[in-house]
C-alpha positions in Angstrom: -42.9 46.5 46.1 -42.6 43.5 44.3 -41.2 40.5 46.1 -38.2 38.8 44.5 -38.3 34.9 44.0 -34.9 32.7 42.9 -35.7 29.5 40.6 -33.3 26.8 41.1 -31.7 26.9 37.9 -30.8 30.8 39.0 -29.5 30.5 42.5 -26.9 27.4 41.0 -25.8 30.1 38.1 -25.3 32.8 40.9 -23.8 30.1 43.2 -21.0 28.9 40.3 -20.9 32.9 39.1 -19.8 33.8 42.5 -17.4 31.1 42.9 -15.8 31.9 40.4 -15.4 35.5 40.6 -14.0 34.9 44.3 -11.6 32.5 43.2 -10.1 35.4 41.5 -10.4 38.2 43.0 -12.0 39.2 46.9 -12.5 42.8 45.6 -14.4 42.0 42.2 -16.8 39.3 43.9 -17.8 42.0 46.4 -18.2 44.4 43.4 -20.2 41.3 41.3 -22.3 41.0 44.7 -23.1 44.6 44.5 -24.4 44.6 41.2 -26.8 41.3 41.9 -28.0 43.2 45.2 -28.7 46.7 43.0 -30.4 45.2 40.1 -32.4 43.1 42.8 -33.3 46.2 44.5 -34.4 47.7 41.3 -36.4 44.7 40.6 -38.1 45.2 43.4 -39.5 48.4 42.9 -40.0 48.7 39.1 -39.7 45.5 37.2 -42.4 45.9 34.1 -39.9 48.8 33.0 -37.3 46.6 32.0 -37.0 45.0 28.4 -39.7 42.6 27.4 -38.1 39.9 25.3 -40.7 38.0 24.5 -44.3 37.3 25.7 -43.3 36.0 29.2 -39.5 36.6 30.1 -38.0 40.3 30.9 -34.3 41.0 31.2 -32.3 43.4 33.0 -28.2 43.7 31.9 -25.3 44.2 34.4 -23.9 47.1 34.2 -20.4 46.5 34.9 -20.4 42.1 34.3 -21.5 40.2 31.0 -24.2 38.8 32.6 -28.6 39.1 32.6 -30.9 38.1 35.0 -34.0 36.8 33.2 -37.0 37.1 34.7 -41.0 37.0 34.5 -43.8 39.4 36.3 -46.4 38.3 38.1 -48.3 41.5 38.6 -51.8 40.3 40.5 -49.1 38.5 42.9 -46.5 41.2 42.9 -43.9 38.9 42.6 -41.1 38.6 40.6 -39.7 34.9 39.4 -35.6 35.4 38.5 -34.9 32.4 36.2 -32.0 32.7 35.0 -28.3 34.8 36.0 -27.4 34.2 32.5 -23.5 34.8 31.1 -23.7 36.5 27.9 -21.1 34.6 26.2 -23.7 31.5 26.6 -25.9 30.8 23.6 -28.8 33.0 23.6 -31.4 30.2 22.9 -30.9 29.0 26.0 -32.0 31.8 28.1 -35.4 30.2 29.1 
């Protein structure tokens, strides 16, 4: 298992992300929630299966909410380093 680590920049996207999504709807922020907490979990246990985009940064897709969570491996530390919950309407250059 790989242990999950949060940048800054990440937790204040996630923070606003959920905000938002609650101010809307109680049901759909749960649902947003469970999304983060499943593609956390899968982090956790296989990360270097995901798609590389480049030589450093990795990125896995919601399933059911435009967003990616970009992220790096550390393999010798088994650690993975979330840097950014990124909305996909955002411009893709500024992903890292």
């Amino acid at each position: 298992m790989y242990k999950i680590v949060w940048s800054n920049e990440a937790v204040s996207e996630l923070e606003e992300s959920i905000s938002w999504y609650a101010e809307r709807s109680t049901v759909v922020v749960k649902n947003f929630q469970a999304e983060i907490i499943s593609a956390r979990n899968q982090l956790e246990s296989r990360p270097n299966s995901y798609l590389k985009i480049n030589a450093t940064y990795r990125e896995i897709h919601f399933k059911k909410y435009p967003f990616t969570l970009v992220f790096r491996v550390n393999d010798e530390k088994k650690e993975v380093l979330i840097t950014s919950v990124f909305h996909q309407s955002r411009n893709p250059k500024n992903k890292f």
